[in-house]
C-alpha positions as CSV (number, residue, x, y, z in Angstrom):
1,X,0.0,0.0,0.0
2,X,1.6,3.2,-0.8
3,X,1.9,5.7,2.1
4,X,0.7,9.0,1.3
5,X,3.3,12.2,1.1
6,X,3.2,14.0,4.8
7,X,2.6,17.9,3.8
8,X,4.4,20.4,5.5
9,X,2.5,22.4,8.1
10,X,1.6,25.8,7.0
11,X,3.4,29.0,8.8
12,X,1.2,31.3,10.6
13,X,2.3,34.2,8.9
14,X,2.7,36.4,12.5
15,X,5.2,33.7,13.6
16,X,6.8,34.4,9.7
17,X,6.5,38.0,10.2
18,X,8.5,37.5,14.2
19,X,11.1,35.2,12.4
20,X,11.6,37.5,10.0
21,X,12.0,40.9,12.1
22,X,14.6,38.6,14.5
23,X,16.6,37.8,11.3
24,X,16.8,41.1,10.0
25,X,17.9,42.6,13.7
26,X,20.4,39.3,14.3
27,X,22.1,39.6,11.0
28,X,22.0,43.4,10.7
29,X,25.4,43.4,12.2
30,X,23.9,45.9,15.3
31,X,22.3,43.0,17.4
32,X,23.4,43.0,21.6
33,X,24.1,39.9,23.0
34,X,21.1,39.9,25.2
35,X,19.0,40.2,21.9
36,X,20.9,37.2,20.7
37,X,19.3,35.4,23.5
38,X,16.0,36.3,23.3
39,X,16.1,35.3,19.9
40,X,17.0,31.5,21.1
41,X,14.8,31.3,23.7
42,X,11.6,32.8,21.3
43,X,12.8,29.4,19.2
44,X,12.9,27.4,21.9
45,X,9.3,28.5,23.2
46,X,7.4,26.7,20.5
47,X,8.3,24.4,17.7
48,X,6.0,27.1,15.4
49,X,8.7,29.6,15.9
50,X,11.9,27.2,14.9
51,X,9.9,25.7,12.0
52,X,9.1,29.3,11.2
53,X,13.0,30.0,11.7
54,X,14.1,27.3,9.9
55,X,11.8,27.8,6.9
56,X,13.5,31.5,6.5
57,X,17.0,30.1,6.9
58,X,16.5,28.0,4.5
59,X,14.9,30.6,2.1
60,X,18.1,33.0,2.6
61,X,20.3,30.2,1.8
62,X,18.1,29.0,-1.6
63,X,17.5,33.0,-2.2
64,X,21.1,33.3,-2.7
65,X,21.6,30.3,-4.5
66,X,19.4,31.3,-6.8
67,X,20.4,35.0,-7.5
68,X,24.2,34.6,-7.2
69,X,24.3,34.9,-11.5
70,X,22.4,37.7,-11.5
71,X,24.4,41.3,-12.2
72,X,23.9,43.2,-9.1
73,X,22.5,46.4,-11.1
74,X,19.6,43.9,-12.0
75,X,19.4,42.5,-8.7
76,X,19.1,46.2,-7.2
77,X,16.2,46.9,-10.0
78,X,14.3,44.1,-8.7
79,X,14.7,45.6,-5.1
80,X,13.5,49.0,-6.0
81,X,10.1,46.9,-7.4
82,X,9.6,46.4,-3.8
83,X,6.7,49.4,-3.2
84,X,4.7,47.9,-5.6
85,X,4.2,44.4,-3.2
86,X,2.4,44.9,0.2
87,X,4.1,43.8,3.4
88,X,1.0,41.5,4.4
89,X,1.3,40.0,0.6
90,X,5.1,39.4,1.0
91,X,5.0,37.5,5.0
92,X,2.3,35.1,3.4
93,X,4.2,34.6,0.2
94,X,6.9,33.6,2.9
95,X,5.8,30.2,2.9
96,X,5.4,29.1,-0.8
97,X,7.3,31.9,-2.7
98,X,11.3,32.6,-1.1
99,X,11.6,35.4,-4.2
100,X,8.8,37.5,-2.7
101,X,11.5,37.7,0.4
102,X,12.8,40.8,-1.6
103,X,10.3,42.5,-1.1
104,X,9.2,42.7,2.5
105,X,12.4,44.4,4.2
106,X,12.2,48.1,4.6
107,X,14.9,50.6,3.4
108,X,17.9,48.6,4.8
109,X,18.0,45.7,2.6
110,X,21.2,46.5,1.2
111,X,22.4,46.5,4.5
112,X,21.1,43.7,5.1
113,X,22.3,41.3,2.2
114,X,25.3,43.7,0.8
115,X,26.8,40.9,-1.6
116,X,23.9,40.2,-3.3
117,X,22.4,43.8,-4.2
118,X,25.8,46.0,-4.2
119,X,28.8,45.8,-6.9
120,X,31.5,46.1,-4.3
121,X,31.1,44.4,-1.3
122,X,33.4,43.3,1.7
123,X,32.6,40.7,4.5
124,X,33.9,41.1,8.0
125,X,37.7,40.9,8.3
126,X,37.9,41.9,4.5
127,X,39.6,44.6,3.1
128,X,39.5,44.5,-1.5
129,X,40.3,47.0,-4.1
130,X,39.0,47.4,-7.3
131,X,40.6,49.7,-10.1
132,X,37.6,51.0,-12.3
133,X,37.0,52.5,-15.5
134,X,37.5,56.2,-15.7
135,X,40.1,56.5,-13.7
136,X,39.3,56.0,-9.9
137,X,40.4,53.1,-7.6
138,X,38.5,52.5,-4.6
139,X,39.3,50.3,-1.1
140,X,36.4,48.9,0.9
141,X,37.3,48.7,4.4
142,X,35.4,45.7,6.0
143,X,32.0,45.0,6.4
144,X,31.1,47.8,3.3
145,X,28.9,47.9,0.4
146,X,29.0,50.2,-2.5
147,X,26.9,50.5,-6.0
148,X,28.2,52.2,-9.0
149,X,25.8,52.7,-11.7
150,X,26.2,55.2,-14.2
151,X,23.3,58.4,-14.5
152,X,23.1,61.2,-17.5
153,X,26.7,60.1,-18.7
154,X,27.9,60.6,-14.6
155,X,29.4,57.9,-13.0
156,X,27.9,57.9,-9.4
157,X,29.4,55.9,-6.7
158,X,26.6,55.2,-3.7
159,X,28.1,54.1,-0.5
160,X,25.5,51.6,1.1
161,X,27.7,51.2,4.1
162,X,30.7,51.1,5.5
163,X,34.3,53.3,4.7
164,X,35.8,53.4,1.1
165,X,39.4,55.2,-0.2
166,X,38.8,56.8,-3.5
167,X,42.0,58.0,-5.3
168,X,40.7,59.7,-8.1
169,X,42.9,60.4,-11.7
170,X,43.2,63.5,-13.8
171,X,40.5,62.5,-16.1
172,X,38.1,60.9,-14.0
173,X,34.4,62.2,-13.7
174,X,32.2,61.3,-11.2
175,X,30.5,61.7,-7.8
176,X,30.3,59.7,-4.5
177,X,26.8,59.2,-2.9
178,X,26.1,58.5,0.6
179,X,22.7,58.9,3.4
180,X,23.2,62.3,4.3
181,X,26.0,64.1,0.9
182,X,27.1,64.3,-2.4
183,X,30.3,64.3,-3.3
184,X,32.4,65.5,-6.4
185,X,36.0,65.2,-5.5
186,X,38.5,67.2,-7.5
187,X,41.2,65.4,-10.5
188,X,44.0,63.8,-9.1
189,X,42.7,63.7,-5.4
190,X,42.4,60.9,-2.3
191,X,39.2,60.6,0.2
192,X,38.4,58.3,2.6
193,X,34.5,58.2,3.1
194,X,33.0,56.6,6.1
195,X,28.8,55.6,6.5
196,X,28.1,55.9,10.1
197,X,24.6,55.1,11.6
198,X,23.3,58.7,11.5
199,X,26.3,60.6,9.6
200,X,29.2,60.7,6.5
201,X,32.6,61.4,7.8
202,X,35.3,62.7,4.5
203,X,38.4,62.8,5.2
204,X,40.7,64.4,2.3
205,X,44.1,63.2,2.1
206,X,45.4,64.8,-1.3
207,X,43.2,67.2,-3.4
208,X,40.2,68.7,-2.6
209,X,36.4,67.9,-2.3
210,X,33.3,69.6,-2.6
211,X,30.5,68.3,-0.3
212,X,26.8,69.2,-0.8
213,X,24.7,68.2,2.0
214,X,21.4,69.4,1.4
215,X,19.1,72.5,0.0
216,X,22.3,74.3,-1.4
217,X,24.6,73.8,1.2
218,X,27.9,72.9,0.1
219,X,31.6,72.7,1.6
220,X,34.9,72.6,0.0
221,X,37.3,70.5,1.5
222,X,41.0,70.6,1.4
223,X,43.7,68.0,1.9
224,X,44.5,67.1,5.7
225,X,41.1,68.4,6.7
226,X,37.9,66.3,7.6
227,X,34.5,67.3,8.6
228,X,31.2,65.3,9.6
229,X,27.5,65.7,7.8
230,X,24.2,64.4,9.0
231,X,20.5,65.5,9.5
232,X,21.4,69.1,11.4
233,X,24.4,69.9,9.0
234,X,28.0,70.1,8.9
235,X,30.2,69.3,11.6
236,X,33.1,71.4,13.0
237,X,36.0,71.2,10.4
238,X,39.2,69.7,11.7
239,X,42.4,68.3,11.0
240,X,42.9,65.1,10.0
241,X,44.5,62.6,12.2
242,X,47.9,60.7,11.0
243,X,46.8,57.4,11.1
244,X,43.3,58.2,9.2
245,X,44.7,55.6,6.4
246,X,46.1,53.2,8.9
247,X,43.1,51.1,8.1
248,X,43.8,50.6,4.4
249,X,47.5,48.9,5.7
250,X,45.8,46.9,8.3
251,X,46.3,48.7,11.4
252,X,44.1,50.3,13.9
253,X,46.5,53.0,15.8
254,X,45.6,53.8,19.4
255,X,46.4,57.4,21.4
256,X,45.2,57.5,24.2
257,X,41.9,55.7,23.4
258,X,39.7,54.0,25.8
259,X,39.9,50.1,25.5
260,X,36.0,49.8,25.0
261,X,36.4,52.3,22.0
262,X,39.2,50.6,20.8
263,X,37.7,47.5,21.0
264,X,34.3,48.6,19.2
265,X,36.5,49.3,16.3
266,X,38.3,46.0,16.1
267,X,35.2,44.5,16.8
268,X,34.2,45.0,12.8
269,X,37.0,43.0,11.9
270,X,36.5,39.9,14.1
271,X,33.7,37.3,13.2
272,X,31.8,36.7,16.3
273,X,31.1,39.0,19.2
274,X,33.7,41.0,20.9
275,X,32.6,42.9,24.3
276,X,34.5,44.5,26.8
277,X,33.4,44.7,30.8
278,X,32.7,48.4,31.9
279,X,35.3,48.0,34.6
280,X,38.1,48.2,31.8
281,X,36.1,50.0,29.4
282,X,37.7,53.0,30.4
283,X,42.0,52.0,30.4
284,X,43.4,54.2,28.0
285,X,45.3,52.5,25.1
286,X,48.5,53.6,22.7
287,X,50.0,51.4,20.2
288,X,49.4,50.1,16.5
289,X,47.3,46.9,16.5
290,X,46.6,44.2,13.2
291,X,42.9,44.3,12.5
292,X,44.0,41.3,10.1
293,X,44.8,39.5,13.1
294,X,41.8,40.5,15.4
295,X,43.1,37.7,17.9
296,X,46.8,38.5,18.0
297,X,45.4,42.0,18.7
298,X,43.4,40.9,22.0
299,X,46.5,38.9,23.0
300,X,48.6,41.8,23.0
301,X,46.3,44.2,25.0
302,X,46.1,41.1,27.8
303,X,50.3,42.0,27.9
304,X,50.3,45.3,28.6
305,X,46.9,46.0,30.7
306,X,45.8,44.5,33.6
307,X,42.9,42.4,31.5
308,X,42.4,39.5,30.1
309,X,40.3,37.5,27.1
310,X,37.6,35.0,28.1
311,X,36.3,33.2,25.0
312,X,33.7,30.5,23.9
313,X,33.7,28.5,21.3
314,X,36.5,30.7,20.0
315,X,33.0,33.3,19.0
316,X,32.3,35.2,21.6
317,X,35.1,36.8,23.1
318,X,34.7,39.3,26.4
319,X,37.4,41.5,28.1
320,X,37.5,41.1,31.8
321,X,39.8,42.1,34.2
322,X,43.1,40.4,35.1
């Protein structure tokens, strides 16, 4: 007698719609650990909610399976078509349609998958360069996303995330988007953009720049300055630190900087969670550390500060004291 096929249960599409916002939080890159948590223990509260979670992990994996030949211009094109699908339509496509995924995340989905919907794109602990047509080479510092598409004749960079140095020729033409500016930089110049949560940091290191952030407003920047935009307006122009650039040769240089801040930073370059105990938050640190060699970088500060490393599973590492 021949058995019959068991059908999958059917996802209640609130418990797609919780799996999916605890996705999108845990692999945003800004998760705490206690959210980490409370994402296991939501799983572990009702077989719904892992079947649910499972269902979307395994989406995410075929999602990308299935897109990894497409040219991310056309890949960002089918992203845009997202306003035209409603949110309800997309968490019930969820469970018979993974494509329809696309369309249900907000305005940070290239944040959220940054190698399938950018050109340029860098996972954690990677640094690559790309030399492109035109005459402007560009470095992605780690964990960074940029698009280059090409509008009226203009070549426009857009910076999705992340820090990028742009050294730009004598006969290149183009401009550098990012949340908050424009920006054209002059012939034969070198910038160093950063994409912070609310704000663009340039930093010129040759040339000169002009910013426009907003209704008119513009800024000219010279070489050695640097100057911060977001929602209220430019920053305070100031001088540009020595090591700006350290990151592009691997290094993260210290003066003087609290070891929680310093190990924030170094944080983008490790896989797994780095934190750092408020009792030690606050020793100040000088020296030139590898952010290729997160790790070696930990095991150094545990030699010359009264700390040390406890990690699991070689993941999550926390900085204690001694």
């Amino acid at each position: 007698m021949r058995q019959a096929a068991l059908e999958e249960p059917r996802l209640d599409p609130e418990v797609v719609e919780q799996a999916m916002l605890w996705m999108v939080r845990l692999q945003s890159g800004a998760s705490s650990d206690g959210e980490q948590l409370a994402c296991l223990q939501w799983r572990q509260e009702n077989p719904a909610n892992e079947r649910a979670w499972q269902r979307l992990a395994g989406l995410g994996q075929g999602l990308r399976d299935a897109t990894c030949s497409l040219p991310a211009p056309r890949a960002r094109r089918l992203l845009q078509a997202r306003t035209q699908v409603s949110r309800r339509a997309v968490l019930g496509g969820l469970t018979g349609a993974g494509v329809l995924m696309l369309a249900g995340f907000g305005a940070s989905q290239r944040s959220f998958m940054p190698t399938l919907f950018s050109d340029f794109a860098t996972a954690t602990g990677q640094r690559l360069t790309w030399r492109l047509d035109g005459g402007v080479a560009l470095q992605l510092d780690t964990h960074s996303a940029l698009d280059n598409d090409r509008l009226a004749g203009l070549q426009v960079l857009t910076l999705n995330r992340g820090r990028v140095l742009l050294e730009v020729g004598q006969g290149a033409r183009f401009s550098l988007r990012t949340a908050q500016v424009s920006i054209s930089p002059a012939r034969a110049s070198r910038l160093i953009v950063a994409q912070q949560p609310t704000a663009t940091l340039v930093q010129v290191l040759d040339g000169q720049v002009l910013v426009d952030y907003g209704q008119g407003a513009r800024a000219e920047l010279d070489a050695g300055w640097q100057q911060r935009f977001d929602g209220a307006g430019a920053g305070a122009l100031a001088a540009l630190p020595s090591s700006a650039s350290a990151w592009t040769q691997g290094l993260l240089v210290a003066e003087r900087l609290p070891l929680g801040q310093l190990l924030q930073e170094l944080d983008r370059y490790r896989p797994g969670l780095l934190r750092c105990d408020p009792r030690v938050a606050g020793l100040l640190v000088s020296g030139s550390f590898s952010v290729d060699q997160p790790d070696a970088s930990l095991d150094l500060l545990t030699q010359v500060l009264p700390i040390r490393v406890q990690r699991v599973l070689g993941y999550w590492a926390t900085v204690l004291p001694a």
